[in-house]
C-alpha positions, -999 to +999 in steps of 0.1 A: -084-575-507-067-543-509-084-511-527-066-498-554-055-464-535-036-489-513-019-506-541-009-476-557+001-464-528+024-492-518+044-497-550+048-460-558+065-461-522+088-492-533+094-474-568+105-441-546+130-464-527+162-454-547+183-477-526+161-506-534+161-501-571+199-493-573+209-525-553+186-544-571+196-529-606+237-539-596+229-570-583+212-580-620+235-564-642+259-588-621+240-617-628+222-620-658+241-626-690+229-613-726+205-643-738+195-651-703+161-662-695+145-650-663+118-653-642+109-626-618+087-642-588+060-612-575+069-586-604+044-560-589+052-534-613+077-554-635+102-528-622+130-557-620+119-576-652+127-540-669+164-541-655+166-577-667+161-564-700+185-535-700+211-563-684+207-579-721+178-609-707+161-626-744+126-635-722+116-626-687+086-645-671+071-617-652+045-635-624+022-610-603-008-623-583-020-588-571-040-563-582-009-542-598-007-572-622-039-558-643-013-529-650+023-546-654+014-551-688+010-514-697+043-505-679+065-532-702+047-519-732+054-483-721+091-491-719+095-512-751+097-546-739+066-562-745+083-586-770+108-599-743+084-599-710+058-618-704+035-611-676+018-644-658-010-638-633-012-660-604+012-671-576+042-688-590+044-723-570+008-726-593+023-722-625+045-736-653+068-721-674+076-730-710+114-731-703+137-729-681+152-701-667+187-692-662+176-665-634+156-666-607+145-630-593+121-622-562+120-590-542+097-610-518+119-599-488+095-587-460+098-561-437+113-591-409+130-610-436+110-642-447+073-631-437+065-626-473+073-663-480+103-658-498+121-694-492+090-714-499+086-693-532+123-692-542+128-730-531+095-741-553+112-722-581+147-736-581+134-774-584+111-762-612+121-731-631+158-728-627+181-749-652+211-763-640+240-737-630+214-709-627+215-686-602+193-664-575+189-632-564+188-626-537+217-652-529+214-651-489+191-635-465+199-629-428+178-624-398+186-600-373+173-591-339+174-562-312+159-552-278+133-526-281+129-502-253+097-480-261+068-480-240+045-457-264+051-483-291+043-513-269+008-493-256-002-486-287+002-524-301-002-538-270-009-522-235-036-502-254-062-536-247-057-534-214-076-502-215-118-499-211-134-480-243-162-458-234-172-484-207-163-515-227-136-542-214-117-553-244-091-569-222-097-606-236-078-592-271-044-583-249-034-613-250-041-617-287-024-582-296+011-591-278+013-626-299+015-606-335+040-600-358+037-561-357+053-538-382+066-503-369+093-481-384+122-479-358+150-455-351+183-465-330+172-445-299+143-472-296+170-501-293+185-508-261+212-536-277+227-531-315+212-556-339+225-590-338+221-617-369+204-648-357+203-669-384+210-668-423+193-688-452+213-696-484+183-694-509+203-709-536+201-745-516+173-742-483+145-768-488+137-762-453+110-742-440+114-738-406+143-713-397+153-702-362+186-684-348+198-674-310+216-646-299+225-635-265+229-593-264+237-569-233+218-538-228+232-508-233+208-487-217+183-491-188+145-495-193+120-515-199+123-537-227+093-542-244+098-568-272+121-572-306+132-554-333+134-580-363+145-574-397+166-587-430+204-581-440+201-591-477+232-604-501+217-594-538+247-606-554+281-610-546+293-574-530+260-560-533+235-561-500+207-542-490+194-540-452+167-526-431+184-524-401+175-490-382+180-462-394+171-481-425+189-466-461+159-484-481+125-461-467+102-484-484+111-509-454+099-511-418+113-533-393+094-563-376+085-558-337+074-586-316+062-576-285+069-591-249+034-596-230+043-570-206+077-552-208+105-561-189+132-541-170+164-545-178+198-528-166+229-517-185+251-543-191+223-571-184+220-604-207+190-604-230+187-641-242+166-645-279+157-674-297+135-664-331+119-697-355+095-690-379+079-714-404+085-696-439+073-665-424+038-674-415+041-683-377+066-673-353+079-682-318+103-657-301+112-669-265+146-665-238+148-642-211+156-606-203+182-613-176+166-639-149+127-634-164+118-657-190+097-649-219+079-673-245+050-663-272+041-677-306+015-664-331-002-700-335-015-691-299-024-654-310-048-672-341-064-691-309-064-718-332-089-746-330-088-785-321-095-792-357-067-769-373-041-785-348-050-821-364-041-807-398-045-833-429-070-853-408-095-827-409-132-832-425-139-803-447-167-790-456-178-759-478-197-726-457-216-700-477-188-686-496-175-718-508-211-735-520-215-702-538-179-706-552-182-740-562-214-726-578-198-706-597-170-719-607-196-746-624-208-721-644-177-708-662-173-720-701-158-691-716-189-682-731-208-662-704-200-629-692-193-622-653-230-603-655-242-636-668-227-660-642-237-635-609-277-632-624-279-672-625-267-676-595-290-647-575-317-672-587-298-705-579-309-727-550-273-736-551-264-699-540-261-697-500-253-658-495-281-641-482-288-615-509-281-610-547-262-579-539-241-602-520-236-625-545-230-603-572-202-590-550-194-623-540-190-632-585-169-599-586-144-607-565-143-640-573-135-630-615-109-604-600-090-633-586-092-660-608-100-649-642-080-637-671 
């Protein structure tokens, strides 16, 4: 879990990103009617529920599972709205609404497009939230790609493991490092090919997970090139987009980088070969070549998963520490007794299995954070 300074942090960053609010702010004033009903899919603030309701929206379903949900509600009272927004905590493919909407609204795009989970979350609410004839924003995102040529930036994510620490050989994590989705902010002198789209998703009609685009680009420049630039060209609405491609006019972005295993020379005018796929954002594969040397890496092999998580839905489970204690917990909850309550009986509990009340008390903490009201 995040601490707060973080969170604060991080949406007082998106808040300062005036091309972010602007595009979003035309791209709703486009789209939603007076009377509309909305739903806003990871509100954070409520920043776009706000707009909605300056666009003339009767109801927006605001729905935050972080921690900057605990404060959404003050910031909708603060601007008069509390009567037209409602703020639901929890992740939105877990919860209902009491209508439906004529709006569906998600700034879920991540820094390399979808790795926020946007077309599982924006799919899951089309079937269920979105009346007929509704409508999306944003309407289309597109995944772009571009040679990097920066051997600091490589070292530092990368190369760095191949290094001893005061002695130490942490070699066995190179590997790891150069199968991550890393996130860097990027300027055009670190791209050795202009940007390229690979592949774009219609998020008014995907159903499909899995997305994957080619591109074949020619070097401009000679170096080493030492992995790809990845990021989002985003249609808001129809003649308003928003992009992070470098140098990026929306701050609160980065760009994507994933790394080659060990960079790879390549001369002016030379063939780079890309093929991205990513499962809605939460594993990715980039392979091709960099004119005759072929490259292929996937974060499934940077988890190091095991046997059992390959076999998937034929897996035994079984509940560690964490999850007997949970399970204890959880047991104990009746609306009656207070969180102090609930983390006292179970310090005592044969049921608990952390090894110390302070750990369990922790342990109930967190646990009310996350799942109570």
């Amino acid at each position: 879990m995040q601490d707060l300074r973080t969170v604060v942090d991080y949406h007082a960053r998106m808040l300062g990103d005036r091309a972010r609010v602007e595009r979003f702010e035309q791209a709703i004033a486009a789209t939603v009617r007076p009377g509309a009903v909305v739903a806003d899919v990871g509100c954070g603030t409520g920043i776009l529920s706000l707009l909605c309701c300056r666009a003339g929206a009767r109801r927006v379903y605001a729905i935050e599972v972080g921690q900057i949900g605990r404060w959404t509600e003050q910031i909708v009272a603060a601007n008069g709205f509390s009567g037209r927004v409602e703020v639901l905590r929890g992740v939105s493919t877990e919860l209902s609404l009491p209508e439906k909407v004529d709006v569906v609204v998600s700034e879920t795009i991540g820094n390399a497009a979808f790795d926020e989970g946007i077309v599982g979350y924006l799919a899951d609410a089309r079937k269920r939230f979105l009346a007929p004839g509704g409508r999306i924003i944003p309407r289309r995102l597109t995944l772009w790609a571009a040679p990097v040529s920066d051997a600091a930036l490589h070292h530092r994510l990368v190369g760095f493991w191949r290094e001893r620490v005061n002695g130490a050989d942490v070699s066995s994590m190179h590997a790891i490092a150069a199968r991550q989705l890393h996130f860097a902010s990027l300027l055009p002198e670190q791209l050795c090919a202009p940007p390229r789209p690979l592949v774009t998703v219609d998020l008014a009609e995907t159903e499909e997970p899995f997305i994957a685009g080619r591109a074949e680009l020619l070097l401009t420049r000679e170096g080493p090139v030492t992995g790809f630039a990845v990021g989002f060209d985003a249609e808001l609405a129809e003649g308003t987009g928003l992009s992070n491609r470098p140098p990026s006019v929306a701050p609160s972005w980065w760009q994507g980088f994933l790394p080659l295993e060990e960079p790879l020379h390549g001369r002016i005018g030379e063939g780079v070969q890309v093929e991205i796929g990513t499962r809605d954002g939460q594993t990715w594969r980039w392979r091709g070549a960099v004119g005759e040397h072929p490259f292929d890496l996937d974060t499934l092999a940077g988890r190091s998963p095991s046997l059992e998580e390959l076999e998937g839905d034929e897996r035994r489970l079984t509940l560690g520490p964490r999850g007997r204690t949970a399970a204890a917990a959880l047991a104990l909850i009746d609306g009656k007794r207070t969180v102090g309550e609930i983390a006292r009986a179970l310090a005592h509990s044969p049921a608990t299995a952390l090894p110390s009340e302070a750990a369990t008390r922790a342990f109930v903490d967190r646990l009310a954070r996350d799942l109570g009201r």
